[in-house]
N, C-alpha and C positions, 0 to 999 in steps of 0.2 A: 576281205571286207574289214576294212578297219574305221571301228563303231567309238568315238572318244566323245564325249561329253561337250559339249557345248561352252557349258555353264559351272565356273569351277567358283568353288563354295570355299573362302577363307575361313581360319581356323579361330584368327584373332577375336579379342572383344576388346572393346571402346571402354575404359570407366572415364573418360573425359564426362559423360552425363550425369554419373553417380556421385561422383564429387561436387559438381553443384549442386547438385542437391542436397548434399551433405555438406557443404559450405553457406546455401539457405538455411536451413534447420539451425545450424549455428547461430548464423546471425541472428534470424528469430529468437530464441530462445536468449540468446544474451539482450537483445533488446525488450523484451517484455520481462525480466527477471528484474528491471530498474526501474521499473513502473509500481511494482508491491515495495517502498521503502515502509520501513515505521521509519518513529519519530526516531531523533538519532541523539534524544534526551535519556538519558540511562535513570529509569524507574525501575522499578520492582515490581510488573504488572499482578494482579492476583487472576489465578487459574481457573478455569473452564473447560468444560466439556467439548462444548463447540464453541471455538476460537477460529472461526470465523476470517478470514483478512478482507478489510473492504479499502477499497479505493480511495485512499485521504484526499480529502478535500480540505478542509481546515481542522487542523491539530490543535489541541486544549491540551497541556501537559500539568500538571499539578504534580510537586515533587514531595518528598518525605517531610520540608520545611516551610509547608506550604507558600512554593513560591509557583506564581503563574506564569504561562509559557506559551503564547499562539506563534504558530508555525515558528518555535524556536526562539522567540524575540522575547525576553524578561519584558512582563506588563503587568503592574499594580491591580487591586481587585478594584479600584472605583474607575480603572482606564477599562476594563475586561469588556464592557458592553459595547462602546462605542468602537475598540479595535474588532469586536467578535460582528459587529452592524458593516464597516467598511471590507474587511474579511468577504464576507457571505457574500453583499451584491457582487462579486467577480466570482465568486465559486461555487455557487447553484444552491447553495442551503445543506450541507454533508459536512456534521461538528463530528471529529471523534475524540472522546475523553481518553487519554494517558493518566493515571489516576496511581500511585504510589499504593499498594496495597494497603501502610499505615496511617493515610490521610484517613480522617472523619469522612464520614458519609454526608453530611451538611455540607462539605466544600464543592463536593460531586455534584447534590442537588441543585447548590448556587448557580453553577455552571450551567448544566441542564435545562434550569428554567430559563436562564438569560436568552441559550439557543432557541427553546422552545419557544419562545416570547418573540424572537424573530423568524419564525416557522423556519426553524432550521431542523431538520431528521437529527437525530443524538443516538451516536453510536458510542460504545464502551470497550477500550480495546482490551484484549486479556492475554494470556500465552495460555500454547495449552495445555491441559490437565496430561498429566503421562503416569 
């Protein structure tokens, strides 16, 4: 009687599936890591505890020489409301302040209320406390 198996069972394994998916992963990750930029305006942010990153929507930069900055474009402080009004209707209302640690708090609040004034939310960016 000769009793042999049927059914013979390979030894090999396949990573053809773990690579894609390890080729997914990648890509993900490289594609939502370009989505959190800051401003690419070199301030001095002042620190916090919770620093926060929120999704920019319209960037206010105010530098050390109090010069103004929406989404990178040099703009005068008597231009700031009307660039910060055309701004917002395309970008849902989401200001975030870039604010030079040694700017006055007055230049801050200018900004602030202009947003506020066009029911825009006012976010403050910082780095964080370490």
């Amino acid at each position: 009687m000769d009793l042999k198996p049927t059914n013979k069972v390979e030894a090999t394994f396949s990573m053809s599936g773990m690579t894609d998916v390890i080729f997914l992963l990648l890509l993900f990750f490289i594609l939502t890591n370009s989505f959190v930029t800051p401003s690419g305006l070199p301030v001095n942010l002042p620190a916090s505890k919770s620093a926060d990153i929120v999704l920019q929507k319209v960037s206010v930069t105010i530098t050390k020489d109090l010069k103004y900055f929406v989404n990178d474009k040099l703009v005068s402080v008597s231009q700031l409301e009307g660039v910060l009004r055309s701004s917002l209707i395309e970008k849902k209302g989401v200001v975030v302040l870039h604010c030079d640690e040694g700017v006055p708090v007055k230049h801050l609040v200018k900004v602030a209320g202009i947003a506020t004034a066009l029911e825009a939310r006012v976010s403050i960016a910082t780095r964080p406390d370490k």
